[in-house]
KEVO-44459 format. One record per residue (C-alpha): residue in one letter; x, y, z; residue number from 0. Coordinates in pm, whole numbers. Each point is the difference from the previous one (the first is absolute). Example, Ala and Ser with C-alpha at 12.3 -4.5 7.8 and 13.67 -1.06 7.14 Angstrom:
residu:px:py:pz:num
a:1230:-450:780:0
s:137:344:-66:1
***
This chain:
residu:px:py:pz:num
x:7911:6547:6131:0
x:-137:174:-273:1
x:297:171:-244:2
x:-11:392:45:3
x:92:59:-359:4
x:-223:-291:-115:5
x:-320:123:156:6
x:-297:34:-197:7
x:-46:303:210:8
x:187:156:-254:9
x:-250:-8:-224:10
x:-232:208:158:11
x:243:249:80:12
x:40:236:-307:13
x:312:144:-133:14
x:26:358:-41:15
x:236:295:-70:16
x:169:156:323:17
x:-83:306:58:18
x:215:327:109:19
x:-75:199:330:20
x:-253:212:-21:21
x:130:247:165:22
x:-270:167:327:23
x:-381:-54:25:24
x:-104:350:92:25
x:-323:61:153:26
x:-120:278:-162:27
x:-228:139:274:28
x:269:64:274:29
x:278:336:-46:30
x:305:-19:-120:31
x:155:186:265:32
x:72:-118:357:33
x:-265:24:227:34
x:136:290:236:35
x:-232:-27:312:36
x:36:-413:1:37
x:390:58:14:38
x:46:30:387:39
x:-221:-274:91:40
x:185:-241:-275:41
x:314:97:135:42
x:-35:10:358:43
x:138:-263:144:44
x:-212:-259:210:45
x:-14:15:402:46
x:169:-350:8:47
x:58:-329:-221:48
x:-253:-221:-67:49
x:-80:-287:209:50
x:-255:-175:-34:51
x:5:-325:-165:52
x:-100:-309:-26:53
x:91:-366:28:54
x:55:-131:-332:55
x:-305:-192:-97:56
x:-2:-406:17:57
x:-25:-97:-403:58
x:122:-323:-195:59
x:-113:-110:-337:60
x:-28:-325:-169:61
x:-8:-83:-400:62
x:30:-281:-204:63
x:-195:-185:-264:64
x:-191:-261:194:65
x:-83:-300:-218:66
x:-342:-32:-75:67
x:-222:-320:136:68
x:-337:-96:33:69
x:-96:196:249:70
x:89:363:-110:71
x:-234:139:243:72
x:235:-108:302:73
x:250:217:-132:74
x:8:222:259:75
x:35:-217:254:76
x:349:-170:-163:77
x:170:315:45:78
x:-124:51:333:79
x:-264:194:67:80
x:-226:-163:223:81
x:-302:283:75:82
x:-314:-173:-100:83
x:-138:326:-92:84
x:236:91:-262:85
x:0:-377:-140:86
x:-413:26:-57:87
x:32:362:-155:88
x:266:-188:-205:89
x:-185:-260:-115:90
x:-332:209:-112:91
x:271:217:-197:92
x:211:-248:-203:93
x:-239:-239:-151:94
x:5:156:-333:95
x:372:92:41:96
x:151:-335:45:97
x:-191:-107:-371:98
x:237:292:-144:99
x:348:-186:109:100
x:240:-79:-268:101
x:288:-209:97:102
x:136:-220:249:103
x:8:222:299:104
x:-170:344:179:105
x:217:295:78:106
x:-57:141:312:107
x:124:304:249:108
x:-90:30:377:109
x:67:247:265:110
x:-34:-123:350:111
x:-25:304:265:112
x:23:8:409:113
x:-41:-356:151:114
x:-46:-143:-340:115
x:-314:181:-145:116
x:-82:-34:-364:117
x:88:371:-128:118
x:-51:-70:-400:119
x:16:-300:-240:120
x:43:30:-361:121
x:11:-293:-236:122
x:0:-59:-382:123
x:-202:-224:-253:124
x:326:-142:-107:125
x:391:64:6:126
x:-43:98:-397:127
x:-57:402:-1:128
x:-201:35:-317:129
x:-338:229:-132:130
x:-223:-266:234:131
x:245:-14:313:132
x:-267:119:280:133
x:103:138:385:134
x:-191:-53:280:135
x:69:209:291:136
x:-144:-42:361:137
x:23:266:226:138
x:-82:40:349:139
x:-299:295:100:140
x:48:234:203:141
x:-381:-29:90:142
x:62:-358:64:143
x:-19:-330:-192:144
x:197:6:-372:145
x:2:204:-345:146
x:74:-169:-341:147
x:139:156:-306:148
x:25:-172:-379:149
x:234:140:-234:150
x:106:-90:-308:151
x:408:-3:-105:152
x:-49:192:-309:153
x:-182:269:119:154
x:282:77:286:155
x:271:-78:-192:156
x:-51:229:-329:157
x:236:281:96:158
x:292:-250:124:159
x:320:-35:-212:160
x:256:-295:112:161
x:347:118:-37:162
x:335:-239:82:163
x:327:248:103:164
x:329:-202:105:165
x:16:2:393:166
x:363:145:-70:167
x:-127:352:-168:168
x:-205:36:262:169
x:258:-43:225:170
x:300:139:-128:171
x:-128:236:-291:172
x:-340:166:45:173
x:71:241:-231:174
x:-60:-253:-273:175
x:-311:-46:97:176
x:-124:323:-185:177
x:-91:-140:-317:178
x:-197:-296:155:179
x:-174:182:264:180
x:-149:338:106:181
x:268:242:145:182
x:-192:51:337:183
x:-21:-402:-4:184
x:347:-66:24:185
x:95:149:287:186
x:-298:-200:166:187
x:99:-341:-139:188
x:339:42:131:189
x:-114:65:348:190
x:-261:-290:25:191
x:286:-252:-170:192
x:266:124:243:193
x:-234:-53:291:194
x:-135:-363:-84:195
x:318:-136:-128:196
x:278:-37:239:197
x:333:17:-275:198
x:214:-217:283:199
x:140:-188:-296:200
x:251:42:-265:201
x:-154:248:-273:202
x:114:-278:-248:203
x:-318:-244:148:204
x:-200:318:-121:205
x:61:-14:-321:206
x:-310:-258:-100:207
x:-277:122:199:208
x:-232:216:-163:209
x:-257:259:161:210
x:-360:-28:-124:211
x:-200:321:86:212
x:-375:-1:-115:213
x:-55:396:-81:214
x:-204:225:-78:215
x:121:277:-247:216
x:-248:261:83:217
x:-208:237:-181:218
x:-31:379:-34:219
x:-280:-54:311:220
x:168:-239:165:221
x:363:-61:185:222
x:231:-280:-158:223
x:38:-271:295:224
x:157:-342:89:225
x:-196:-250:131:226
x:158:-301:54:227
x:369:-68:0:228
x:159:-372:16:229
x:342:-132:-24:230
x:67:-275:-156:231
x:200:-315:-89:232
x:-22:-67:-303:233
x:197:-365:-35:234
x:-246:-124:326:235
x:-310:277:-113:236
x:5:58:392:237
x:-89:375:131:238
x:285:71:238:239
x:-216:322:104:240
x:-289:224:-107:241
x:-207:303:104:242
x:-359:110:-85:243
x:-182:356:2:244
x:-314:84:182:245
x:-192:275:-49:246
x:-157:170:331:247
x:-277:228:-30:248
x:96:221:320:249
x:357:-25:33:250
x:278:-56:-284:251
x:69:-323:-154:252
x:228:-276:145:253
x:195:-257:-138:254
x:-10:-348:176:255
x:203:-374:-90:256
x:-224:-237:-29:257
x:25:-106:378:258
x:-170:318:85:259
x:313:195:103:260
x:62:326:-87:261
x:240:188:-120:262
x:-143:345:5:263
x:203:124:275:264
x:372:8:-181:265
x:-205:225:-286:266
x:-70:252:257:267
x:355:-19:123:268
x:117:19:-387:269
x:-32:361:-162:270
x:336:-46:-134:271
x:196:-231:-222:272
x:363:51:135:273
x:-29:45:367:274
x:151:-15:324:275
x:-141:139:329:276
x:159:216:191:277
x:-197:137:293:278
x:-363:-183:94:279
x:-168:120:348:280
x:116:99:265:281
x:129:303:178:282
x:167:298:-152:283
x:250:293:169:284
x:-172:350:-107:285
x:313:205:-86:286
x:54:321:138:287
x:224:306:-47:288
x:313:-67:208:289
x:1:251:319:290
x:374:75:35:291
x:-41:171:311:292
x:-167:-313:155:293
x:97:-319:-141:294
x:-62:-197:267:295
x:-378:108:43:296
x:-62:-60:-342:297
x:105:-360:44:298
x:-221:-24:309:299
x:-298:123:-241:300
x:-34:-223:-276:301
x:-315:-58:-119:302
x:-87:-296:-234:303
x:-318:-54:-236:304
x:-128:-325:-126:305
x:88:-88:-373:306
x:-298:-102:-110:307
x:96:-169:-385:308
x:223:-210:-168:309
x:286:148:-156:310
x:157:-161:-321:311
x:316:75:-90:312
x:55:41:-393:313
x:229:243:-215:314
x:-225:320:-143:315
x:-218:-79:-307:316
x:-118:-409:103:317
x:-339:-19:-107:318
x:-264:-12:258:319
x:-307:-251:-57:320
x:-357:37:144:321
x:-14:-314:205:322
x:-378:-28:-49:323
x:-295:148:-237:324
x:-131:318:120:325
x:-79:336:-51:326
x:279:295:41:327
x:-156:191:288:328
x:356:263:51:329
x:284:101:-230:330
x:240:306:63:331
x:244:104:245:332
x:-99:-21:410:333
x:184:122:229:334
x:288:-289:145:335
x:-127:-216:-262:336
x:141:152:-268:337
x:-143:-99:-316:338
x:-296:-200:55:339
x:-254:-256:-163:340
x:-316:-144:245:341
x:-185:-261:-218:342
x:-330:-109:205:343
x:-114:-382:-6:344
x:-365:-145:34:345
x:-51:-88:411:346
x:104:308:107:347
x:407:-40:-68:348
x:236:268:-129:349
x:316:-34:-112:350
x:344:271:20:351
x:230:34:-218:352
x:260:324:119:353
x:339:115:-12:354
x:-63:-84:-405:355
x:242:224:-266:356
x:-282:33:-196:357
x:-379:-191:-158:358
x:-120:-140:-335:359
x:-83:301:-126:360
x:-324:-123:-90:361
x:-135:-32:335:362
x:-262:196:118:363
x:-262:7:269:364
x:-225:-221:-56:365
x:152:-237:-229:366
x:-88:-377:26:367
x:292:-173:10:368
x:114:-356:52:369
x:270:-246:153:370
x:326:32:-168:371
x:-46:313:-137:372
x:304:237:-34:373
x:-121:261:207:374
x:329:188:151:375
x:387:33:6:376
x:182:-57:327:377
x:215:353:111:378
x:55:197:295:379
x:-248:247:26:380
x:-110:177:372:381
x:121:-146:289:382
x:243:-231:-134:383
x:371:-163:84:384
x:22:-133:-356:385
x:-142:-112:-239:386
x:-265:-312:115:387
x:-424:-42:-63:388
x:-187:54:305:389
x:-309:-227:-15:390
x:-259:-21:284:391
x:-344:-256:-54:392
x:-266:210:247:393
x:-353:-163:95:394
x:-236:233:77:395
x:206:259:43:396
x:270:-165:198:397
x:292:-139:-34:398
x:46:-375:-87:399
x:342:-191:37:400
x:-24:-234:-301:401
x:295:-207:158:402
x:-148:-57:332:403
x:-89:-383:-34:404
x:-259:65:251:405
x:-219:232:-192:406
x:-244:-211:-232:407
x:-200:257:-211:408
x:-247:-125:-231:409
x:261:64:-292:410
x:160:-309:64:411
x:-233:-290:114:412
x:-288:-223:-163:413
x:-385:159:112:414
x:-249:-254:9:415
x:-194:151:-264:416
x:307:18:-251:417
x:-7:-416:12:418
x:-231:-65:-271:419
x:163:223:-238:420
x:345:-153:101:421
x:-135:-392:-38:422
x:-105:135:-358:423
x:287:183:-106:424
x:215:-331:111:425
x:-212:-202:-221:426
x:-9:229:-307:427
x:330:90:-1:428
x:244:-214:190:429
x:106:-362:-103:430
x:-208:-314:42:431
x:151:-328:194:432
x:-180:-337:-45:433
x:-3:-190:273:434
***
């Protein structure tokens, strides 16, 4: 196993300042005031919850470093894929690649879909990631037989800074984190660390491991982001667990370990920091004005209404995090929901945020915004018991139960057309194994 800290993948990541928040990306051609006529339609709630879903999708992935032999062409077939079609397009597309290997051994990534089929492969001209480490990356076509794509490590690499944080600050004391990250990152890292480390043991074990996050700082144009996360040991250099971004051109980005799970779904569940949940779904008694002369018909007459949200319980003032880039498509006071924030996501998602005390008062309609950004304070505004967020995920219009374990939304599984750029991203960024 190849030592994290030792890597020469650190050489092609370069160091750089850390930079501040920047604060909102406006876009300059939408108001600045709510949207009056959308209001009603944001706010209105949906005829019932969401329920359609899906089965979540068969996926396994295989890496290593497969030592090289005299047959390089038959590499295919010793991690076991077996379609002749793919091993002839494989062989007309490597000859000049296998003369670029330097070392011992070829890195490699595959995603196997339902009943086995080859989703993506990815493999590298040697575990040494230098200026002439080359990816090769074969996709399957959607209008049949298979797509190939050479990159070259420096070119995706360039705006990639490694950075090493003790797994106990990220743990323990996020708040230290400030100087070493962007603000709206640390709130992120904490979340993704939290869900792929299970802290069963005694803190004390902690104290070694170290959390190396590949990030990108961002520019004026472009939002600071974490791509790649991986705990690690360093007295046996083993990851104990990781996570890796993907971009997705029509919904928002997921992050997925490197066995192609995801762990999207606990960062829709997650708009706060301190949190404890009080009230989920289910049905709700509408109060009524007490009817002295006829108690017992007013008994008789209860009427309930479905509550259609999560509630979060949290004293007044607890910052309240978009769980997801988007767009702020409502903010102002509606009705029961109090003081309100609706932040629309690519694929037709919304987000609500209600009941809050009161916004980043930089927020406007309009604004791009992204995951982990401060965004509101929790309070007690419109119909309220005390003080808690109400936070609903809607699809479409409707409502959508993130903690129904029966709902799979396309948040929170592997497409077959995000494969290749998830084989790549494990080779680029995640540790190499010779075998």
């Amino acid at each position: 196993m190849v030592n994290a800290q030792a890597t020469p993948a650190n050489k092609a990541l370069q160091t750089k300042p850390v930079s501040k928040q920047r604060g909102i990306q406006v876009n300059q051609r939408q108001g600045a005031k709510p949207a009056q006529k959308t209001v009603a339609s944001l706010t209105d709630p949906g005829s019932e919850e969401y329920s359609q879903f899906d089965a979540a999708p068969d996926f396994r992935v295989t890496r290593g470093c497969m030592q090289r032999g005299f047959r390089d062409s038959r590499f295919p077939q010793r991690i076991g894929i077996e379609d002749p079609e793919f091993l002839d397009y494989f062989r007309n597309q490597t000859t000049r690649f296998f003369n670029t290997i330097q070392g011992s051994c070829i890195p490699y990534v595959a995603a196997f879909g339902k009943r086995n089929r080859l989703e993506s492969l990815s493999i590298m001209n040697g575990p040494t990631r230098n200026e002439k480490s080359q990816i090769l990356t074969f996709t399957v076509s959607s209008f049949g037989g298979y797509l190939v794509q050479e990159e070259n490590l420096v070119d995706q690499m360039q705006f990639w800074t490694e950075v090493f944080i003790p797994l106990q600050e990220v743990l323990y004391d996020p708040q230290l984190l400030g100087d070493k990250l962007p603000v709206e990152l640390v709130w992120e890292l904490n979340t993704i660390v939290k869900q792929i480390y299970l802290d069963d043991v005694n803190a004390s074990e902690n104290t070694a491991k170290q959390v190396r996050v590949i990030v990108d700082f961002g520019t004026r144009d472009r939002w600071a982001q974490i791509w790649a996360v991986e705990i690690i040991n360093p007295e046996t250099s083993q990851v104990v667990a990781d996570a890796f971004w993907l971009n997705r051109p029509e919904i928002p980005g997921s992050f997925f370990t490197s066995s192609g799970e995801s762990i999207e779904r606990s960062f829709w569940t997650n708009p706060l920091s301190y949190r404890r949940i009080s009230r989920g779904v289910g049905q709700v008694l509408i109060r009524s004005k007490p009817n002295p002369n006829n108690p017992q018909a007013q008994n008789k007459d209860r009427r309930y209404r479905t509550h259609m949200g999560i509630d979060y319980a949290a004293p007044t003032g607890t910052p309240v995090f978009s769980v997801a880039d988007g767009t702020v498509a409502y903010i102002g006071s509606s009705g029961a929901y109090g003081k309100l924030i609706i932040i629309e996501h690519p694929g037709n998602y919304r987000t609500y945020y209600a009941h809050l005390s009161n916004f980043n008062n930089e927020l406007l309609v309009g604004n791009a915004i992204r995951r982990g950004m401060e965004i509101g304070y929790v309070g007690s505004t419109g119909r309220s018991t005390g003080p808690h967020l109400h936070y609903e995920l809607r699809k479409n219009g409707i409502y959508v139960d993130p903690y129904n374990p029966k709902i799979q939304l396309d948040l929170w599984s592997m497409r077959p057309n995000d494969s290749g750029q998830f084989t790549k991203h494990l080779l680029l960024l995640g540790n190499i194994n010779p075998e």
